[in-house]
ZAKOLSE-566699 format. One record per residue (C-alpha): residue number from 0; residue in three letters; chain; z, x, y. Coordinates in nm, 2 decimals, padded with zeros to 4 digits, always signed. Each point is the difference from the previous one (the first is absolute). Example, Ala and Ser with C-alpha at 12.3 -4.5 7.8 and 13.67 -1.06 7.14 Angstrom:
<nodes>
   loba   dolo   guba       c3       c1       c2
      0    Ala      A   +00.78   +01.23   -00.45
      1    Ser      A   -00.07   +00.14   +00.34
</nodes>
This chain:
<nodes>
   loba   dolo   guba       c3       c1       c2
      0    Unk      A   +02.19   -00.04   +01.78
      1    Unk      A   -00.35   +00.11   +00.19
      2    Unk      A   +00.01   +00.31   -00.22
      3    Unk      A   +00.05   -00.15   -00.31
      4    Unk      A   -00.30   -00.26   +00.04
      5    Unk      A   -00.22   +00.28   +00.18
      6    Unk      A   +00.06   +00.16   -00.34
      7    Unk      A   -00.06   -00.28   -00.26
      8    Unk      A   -00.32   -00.06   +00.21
      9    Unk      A   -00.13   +00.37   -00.03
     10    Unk      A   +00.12   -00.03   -00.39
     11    Unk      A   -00.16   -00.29   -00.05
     12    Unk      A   -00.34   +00.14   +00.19
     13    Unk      A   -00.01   +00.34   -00.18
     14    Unk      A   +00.05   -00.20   -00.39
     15    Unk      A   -00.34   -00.24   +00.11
     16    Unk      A   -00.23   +00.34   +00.12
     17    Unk      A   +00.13   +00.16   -00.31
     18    Unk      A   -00.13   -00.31   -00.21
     19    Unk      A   -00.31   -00.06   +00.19
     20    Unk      A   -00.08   +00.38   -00.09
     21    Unk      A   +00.05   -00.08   -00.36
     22    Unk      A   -00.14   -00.28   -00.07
     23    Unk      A   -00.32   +00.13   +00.16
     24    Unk      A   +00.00   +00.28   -00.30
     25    Unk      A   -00.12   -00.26   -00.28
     26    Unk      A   -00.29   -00.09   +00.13
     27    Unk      A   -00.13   -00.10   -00.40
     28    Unk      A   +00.03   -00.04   -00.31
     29    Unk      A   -00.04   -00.21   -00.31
     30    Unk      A   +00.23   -00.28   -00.19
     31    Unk      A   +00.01   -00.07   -00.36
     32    Unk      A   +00.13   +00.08   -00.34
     33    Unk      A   -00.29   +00.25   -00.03
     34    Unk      A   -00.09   +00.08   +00.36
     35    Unk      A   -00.31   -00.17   -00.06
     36    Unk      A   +00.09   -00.36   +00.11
     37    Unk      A   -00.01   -00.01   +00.39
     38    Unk      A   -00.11   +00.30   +00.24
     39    Unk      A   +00.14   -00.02   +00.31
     40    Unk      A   -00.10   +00.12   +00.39
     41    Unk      A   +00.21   -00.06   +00.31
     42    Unk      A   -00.24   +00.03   +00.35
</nodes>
């Protein structure tokens, strides 16, 4: 039983750093029908 939590919790650990990485890759970008509506910047 140990191992099988120690293992969902490692799962569940490496699937967050792998979406912390990727949501860091869109840092912009723009929103609109166009693309000239709304420019956007995440600091």
């Amino acid at each position: 039983m140990k191992k099988l939590l120690f293992s969902l919790l490692c799962l569940i650990i490496i699937i967050l750093s792998v979406s912390a990485v990727n949501a860091g890759t869109i840092a912009a970008g723009t929103c609109g029908a166009q693309g000239d509506n709304l420019t956007w910047t995440l600091d």
